[in-house]
N, C-alpha and C positions, 0 to 999 in steps of 0.2 A: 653432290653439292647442289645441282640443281634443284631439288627439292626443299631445301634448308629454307629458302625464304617464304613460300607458303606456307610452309610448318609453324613459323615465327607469327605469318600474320594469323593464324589459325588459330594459336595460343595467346595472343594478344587479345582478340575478338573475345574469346572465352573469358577472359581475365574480367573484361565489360559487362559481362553479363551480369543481371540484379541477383538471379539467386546463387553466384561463385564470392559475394562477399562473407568474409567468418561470418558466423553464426553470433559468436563473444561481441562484434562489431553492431552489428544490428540493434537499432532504436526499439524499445520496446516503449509503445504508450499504454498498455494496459494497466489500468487503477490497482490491480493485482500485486504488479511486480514494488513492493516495501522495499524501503533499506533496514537492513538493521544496523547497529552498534557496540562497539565495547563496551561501553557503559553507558549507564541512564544517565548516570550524574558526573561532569567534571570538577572534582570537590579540590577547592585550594586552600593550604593550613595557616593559620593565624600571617596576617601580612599588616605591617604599618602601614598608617594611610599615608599617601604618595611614594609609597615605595613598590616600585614592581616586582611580581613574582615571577616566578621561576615558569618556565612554560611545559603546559598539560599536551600529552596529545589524546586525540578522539577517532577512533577509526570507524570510517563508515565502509560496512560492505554491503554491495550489492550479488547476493545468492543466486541470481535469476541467471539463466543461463547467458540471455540476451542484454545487450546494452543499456543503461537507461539514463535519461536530462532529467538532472535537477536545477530545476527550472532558478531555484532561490536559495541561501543558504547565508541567513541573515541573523543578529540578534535584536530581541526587543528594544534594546534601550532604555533598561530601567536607571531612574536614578541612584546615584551612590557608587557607582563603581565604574568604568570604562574598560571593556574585556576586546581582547584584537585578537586576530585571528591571521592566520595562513594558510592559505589555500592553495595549490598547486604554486608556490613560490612568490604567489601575488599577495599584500598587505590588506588588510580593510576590514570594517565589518557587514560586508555585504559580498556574495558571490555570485553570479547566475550563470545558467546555461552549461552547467560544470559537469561534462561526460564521466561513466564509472563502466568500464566495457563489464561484461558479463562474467560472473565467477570472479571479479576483480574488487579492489578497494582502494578509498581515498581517506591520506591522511590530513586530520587537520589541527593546527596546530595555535592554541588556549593561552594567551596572557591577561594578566588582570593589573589592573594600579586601582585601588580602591581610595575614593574622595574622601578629604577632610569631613567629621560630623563634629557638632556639640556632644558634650558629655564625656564621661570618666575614661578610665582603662579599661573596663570591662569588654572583652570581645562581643562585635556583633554582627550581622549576619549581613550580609549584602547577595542578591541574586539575579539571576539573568535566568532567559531562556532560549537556546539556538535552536532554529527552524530550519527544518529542511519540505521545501515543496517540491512534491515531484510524484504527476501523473495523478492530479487533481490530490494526493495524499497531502496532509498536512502533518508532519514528525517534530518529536524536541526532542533534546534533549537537555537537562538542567545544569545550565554553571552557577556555581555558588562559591562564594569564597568569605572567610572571617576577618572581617578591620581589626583593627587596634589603634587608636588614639595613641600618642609621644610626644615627649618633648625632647625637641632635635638640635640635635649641637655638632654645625658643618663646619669644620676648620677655626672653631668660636677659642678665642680668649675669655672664660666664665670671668666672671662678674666677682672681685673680690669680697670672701667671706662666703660663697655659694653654700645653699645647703638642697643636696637633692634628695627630692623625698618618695612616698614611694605608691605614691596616689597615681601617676603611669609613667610606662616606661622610657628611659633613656637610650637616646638612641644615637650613636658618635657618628659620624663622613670624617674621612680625613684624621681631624683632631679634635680632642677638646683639651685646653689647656688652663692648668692652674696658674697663675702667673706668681712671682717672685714677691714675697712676703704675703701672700696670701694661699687662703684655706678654703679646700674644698670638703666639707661633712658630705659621708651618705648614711642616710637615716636607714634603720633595718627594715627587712624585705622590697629592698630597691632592687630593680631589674635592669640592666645598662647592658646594650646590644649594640656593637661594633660592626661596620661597614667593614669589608676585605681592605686589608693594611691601615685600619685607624688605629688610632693611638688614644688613650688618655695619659698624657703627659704633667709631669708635675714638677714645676720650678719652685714651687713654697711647699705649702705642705697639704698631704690629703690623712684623712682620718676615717674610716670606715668603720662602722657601729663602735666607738668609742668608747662607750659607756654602757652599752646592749648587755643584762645581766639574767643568762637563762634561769627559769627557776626550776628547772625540771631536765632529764632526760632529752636529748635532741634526736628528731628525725633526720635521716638525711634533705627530704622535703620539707624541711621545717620552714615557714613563710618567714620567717624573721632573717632567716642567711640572706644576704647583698648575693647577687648572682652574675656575674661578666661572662660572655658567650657574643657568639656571633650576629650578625641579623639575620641569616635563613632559620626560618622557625618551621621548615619542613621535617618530618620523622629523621630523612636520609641523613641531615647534617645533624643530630643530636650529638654525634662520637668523634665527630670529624674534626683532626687537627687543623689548625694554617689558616682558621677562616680569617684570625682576624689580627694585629700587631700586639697589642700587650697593655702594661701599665708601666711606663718609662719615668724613674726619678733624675729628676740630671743634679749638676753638681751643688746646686746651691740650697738642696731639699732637705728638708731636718724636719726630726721628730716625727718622725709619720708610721700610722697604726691601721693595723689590715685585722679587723677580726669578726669573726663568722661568716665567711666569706666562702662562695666560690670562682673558681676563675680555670675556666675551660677552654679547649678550641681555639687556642690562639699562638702565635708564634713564638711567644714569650710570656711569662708570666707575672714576673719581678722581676723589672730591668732596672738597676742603678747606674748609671752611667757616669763615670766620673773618672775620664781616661789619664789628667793632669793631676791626680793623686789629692786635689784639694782638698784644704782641712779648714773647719771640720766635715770629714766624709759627709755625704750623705748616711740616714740612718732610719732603718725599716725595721718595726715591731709585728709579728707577723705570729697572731693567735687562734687558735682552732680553724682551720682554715682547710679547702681542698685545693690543690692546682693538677688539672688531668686534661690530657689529648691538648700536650705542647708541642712544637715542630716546626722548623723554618727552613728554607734555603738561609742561602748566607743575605744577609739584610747588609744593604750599604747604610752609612750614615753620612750625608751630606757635610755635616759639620766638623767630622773627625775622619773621615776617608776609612774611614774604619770596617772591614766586614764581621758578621759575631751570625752565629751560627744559632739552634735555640735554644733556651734553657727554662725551667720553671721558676727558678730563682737564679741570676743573671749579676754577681757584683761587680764593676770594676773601680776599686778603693770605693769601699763602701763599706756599709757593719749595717747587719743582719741581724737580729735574734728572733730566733723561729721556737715556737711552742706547740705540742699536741695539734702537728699540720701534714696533713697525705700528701704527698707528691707521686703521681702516678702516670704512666704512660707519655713519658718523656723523650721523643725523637730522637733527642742529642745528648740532651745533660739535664737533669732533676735539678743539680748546683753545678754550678762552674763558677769558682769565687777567683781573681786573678790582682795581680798587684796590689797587694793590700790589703787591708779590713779587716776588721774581725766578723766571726759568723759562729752563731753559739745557737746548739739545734738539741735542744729534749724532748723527750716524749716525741718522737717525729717517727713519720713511718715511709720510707720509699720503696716504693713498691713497683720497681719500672721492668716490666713484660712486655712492653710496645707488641701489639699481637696485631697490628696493623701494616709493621713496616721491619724490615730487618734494622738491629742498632747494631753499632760495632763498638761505639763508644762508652766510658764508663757514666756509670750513673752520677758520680760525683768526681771534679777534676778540682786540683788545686793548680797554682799558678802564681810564678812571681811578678813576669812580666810579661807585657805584651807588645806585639807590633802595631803601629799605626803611621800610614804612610809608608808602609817597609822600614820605619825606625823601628827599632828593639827600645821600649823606653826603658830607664832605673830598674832595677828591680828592687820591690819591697815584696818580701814575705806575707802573704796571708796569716791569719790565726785561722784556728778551726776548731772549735770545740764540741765535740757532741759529746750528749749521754741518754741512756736508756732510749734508744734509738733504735732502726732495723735498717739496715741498708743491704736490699736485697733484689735480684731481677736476673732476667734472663741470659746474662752474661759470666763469665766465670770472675772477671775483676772488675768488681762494680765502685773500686776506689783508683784512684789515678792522681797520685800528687807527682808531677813536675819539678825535677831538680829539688824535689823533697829532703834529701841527704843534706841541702842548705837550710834546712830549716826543724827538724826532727825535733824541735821544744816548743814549734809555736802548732802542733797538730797534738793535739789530746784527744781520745775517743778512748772512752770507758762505759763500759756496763750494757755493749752495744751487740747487735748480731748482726753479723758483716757478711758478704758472702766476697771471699778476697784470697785469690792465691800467691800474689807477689807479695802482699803483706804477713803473709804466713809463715816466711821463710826464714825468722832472726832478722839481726839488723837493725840500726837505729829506728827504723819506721816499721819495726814490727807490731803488728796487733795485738799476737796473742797473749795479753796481760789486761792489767786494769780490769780485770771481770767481762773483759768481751766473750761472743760466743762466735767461734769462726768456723762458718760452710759445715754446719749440722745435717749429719745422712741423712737422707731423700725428705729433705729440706722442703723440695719445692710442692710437698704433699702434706705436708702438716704445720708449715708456721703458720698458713692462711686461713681459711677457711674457704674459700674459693677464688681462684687463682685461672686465667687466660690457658691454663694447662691441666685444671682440675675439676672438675664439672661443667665443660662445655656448655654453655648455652642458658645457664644459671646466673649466668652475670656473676661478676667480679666483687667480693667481699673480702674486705682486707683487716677485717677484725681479726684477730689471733683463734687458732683452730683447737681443740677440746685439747689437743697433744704437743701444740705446741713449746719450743723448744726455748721461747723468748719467755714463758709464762713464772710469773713472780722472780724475775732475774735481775730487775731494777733496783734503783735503794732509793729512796726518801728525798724526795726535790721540793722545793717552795712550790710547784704548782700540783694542786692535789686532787685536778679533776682528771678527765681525758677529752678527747676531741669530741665526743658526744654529750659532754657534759655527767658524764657518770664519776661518781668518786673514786679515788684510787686508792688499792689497800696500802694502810698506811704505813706498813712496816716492811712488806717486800711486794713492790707496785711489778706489774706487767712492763715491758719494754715496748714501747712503739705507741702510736698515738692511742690506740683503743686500751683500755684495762678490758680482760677478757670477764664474758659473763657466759651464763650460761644459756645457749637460744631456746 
């Protein structure tokens, strides 16, 4: 033990010494020692102006064995755009004297709010350049990011008679609301991009492409389709359910027309909300149309105490008639119609594979009544009518009527392909009549043409497949096109929104 404490100051002394500091530690000022980077360029995707993007990161490594001071780590300050930055946990657009030990690396991390310009919708280009100095080097590397011009509607009461057009895009916070006896038009090829839980709400009436008369064959891409989606205009959120709340009619909405439309990415798609059964219902015309990547937690409703869960098409006492309209990748429910209404669905095609999220629920739910406030209200039966329709997805009972036994006259489905095992079985609510086609073998390989389970990575086509089972199973309905605008044959039409052709 006597020896212990010279050993201590022996090893202390050493610890002092200049050449016992790491190696990795050690300043290096030679002009030699570069940084390099992950990338040249921090590229950010289509952003409205004043609205912030999502944040980049940029990794600088220093290779060099030895430590090295960056001395600066700055951007130019061009005009058009305001870019921030983060550096070791501190805010600003400016850094200095920022150590990177040797073999090591620094993250930094890229936001952008791009400035109001003059001029149209057209994307344009805004740019910057971050410098790094260090050890007389002079480095960049390029931020760039694309504006977008809007017209912005934050928690607005629109303007009775509104017509929006499609010269640039719309863009919701919160709400925009139609208010009570008044009308909202949107003109074709309008873009309207929803803030996380906005709403376009409609107490009077709204009318989308109303009048819009294709002459030809539709693209999916076609510029003319009204388009509802999110505001992240990055790649990652193209498919992504929940970004944004829906299209809400409440009770005092009448006559109102949804067509060529799509409406994606959002918590709900068609919400009628009319919990007091009032009459006359609200009432949604709803033609060639897609609703895909729907999903919500349970949404409270301030005004009705109410939780509802998500649906593509959402009625309570309401009336629906839906035409040649996709409903696909639906969280909870494609339809859930409850207390009331009628809802008449042809040429419709559900297509619900949710390949995102496990579902347990059916694709379509009927319902008499519902709770609000933990009241059970009245029950009034729904109507439900479909024809030459497909109601099909990843679940074995993709239909679910509720205390249905009470109502087995107001549920008509004819001419329809179902995939349903509790309706299978006899019984007042049995399917298999009226010309339906019920859960056809290995179904899930030939009524589509590509399907979340069938050519992976080919993306999702839900046109009818060369074998399929739905094909010329339909009969003769007043509407004689399909969802793409192709005719349909006129004497024994295909089932589901597309009449098949040949690719």
């Amino acid at each position: 033990m006597r020896f212990l404490l010279p050993l201590l100051l022996f090893f202390s002394a050493l610890a002092l010494l200049p050449g016992c500091e790491p190696k990795e530690d050690i300043i290096t000022t030679d002009s030699s020692a570069k940084l390099e980077f992950s990338a040249d360029t921090v590229k950010f995707d289509t952003v409205f102006v004043t609205v912030g993007t999502v944040t980049k990161r940029l990794w600088v490594y220093n290779r060099n064995p030895r430590a090295v001071r960056v001395e600066e780590i700055s951007l130019t300050g061009r005009p058009g755009v305001t870019y921030n930055l983060l550096i070791n946990g501190d805010a600003g657009s400016t850094a200095n004297n920022v150590e990177i030990r040797g073999k090591d690396s620094l993250l930094v991390l890229v936001s952008a709010t791009v400035d109001p310009t003059a001029g149209d919708a057209r994307p344009f280009i805004v740019e910057d350049d971050l410098r790094f100095r260090t050890n007389g080097n002079n480095q960049q590397v390029k931020v760039l990011s694309y504006g977008q011009n809007a017209y912005f509607h934050a928690a607005e009461t629109l303007p009775c008679n509104a017509v929006w057009t499609a010269d640039k895009p719309h863009v919701i916070y919160d709400y925009a609301r139609v208010g009570p006896n008044c009308t909202l038009t949107i003109e074709p090829g309008t873009r309207i991009y929803s803030h996380s839980g906005a709403f376009l709400v409609v107490q009077g009436r709204l009318l989308i492409n109303p009048t819009y008369a294709p002459t030809g064959e539709l693209k999916p891409d076609d510029k003319n389709i009204v388009r509802f989606q999110g505001d992240r205009l990055e790649e990652v959120y193209n498919e992504v359910p929940s970004q944004w709340g829906g299209i809400e009619f409440d009770q005092g909405s009448r006559n109102n027309v949804v067509r060529y439309t799509e409406i994606k990415n959002s918590a709900f798609g068609l919400l009628a909300y009319n919990p007091n059964n009032t009459q006359p219902r609200p009432n949604i015309l709803v033609e060639n149309t897609v609703l895909k990547n729907i999903s919500s937690a349970k949404l409270a409703f301030a005004n009705g105490g109410l939780s509802l869960e998500g649906a593509g098409i959402l009625g309570i006492s309401a009336d629906f008639t839906v035409h040649n309209t996709l409903l696909t990748n639906c969280g909870e429910y494609a339809v859930w119609a409850v207390q009331g209404g009628t809802y008449r669905f042809d040429y419709c095609t559900i297509a619900n594979y949710t390949p995102q999220f496990r579902r347990e629920s059916s694709s379509v739910l009927l319902a008499s009544t519902i709770k609000i406030n933990g009241v059970t209200q009245p029950a009034v039966a729904p109507s439900f009518i479909m024809r030459n329709s497909i109601v099909w997805g990843s679940i074995e009972d993709e239909l679910a009527f509720i205390d249905g036994e009470q109502y087995p006259s107001n549920i008509n489905i004819s001419h329809s392909l179902l995939r349903t095992k509790d309706y299978a079985k006899g019984g007042a609510l049995d399917q298999s009549k009226n010309g339906n086609i019920l859960n056809p073998s290995e179904s899930s390989r030939s009524i589509f043409r590509s399907t979340p389970f069938r050519f992976r990575g080919k993306g999702y086509d839900y046109q009818l497949d060369t074998l399929s089972p739905a094909s010329n199973q339909g009969v003769p309905l007043p509407t004689t096109i399909d969802l793409l605008n192709r005719r349909r044959n006129a004497n024994n039409p295909d089932v589901g929104a597309y009449e098949r052709v040949n690719p």
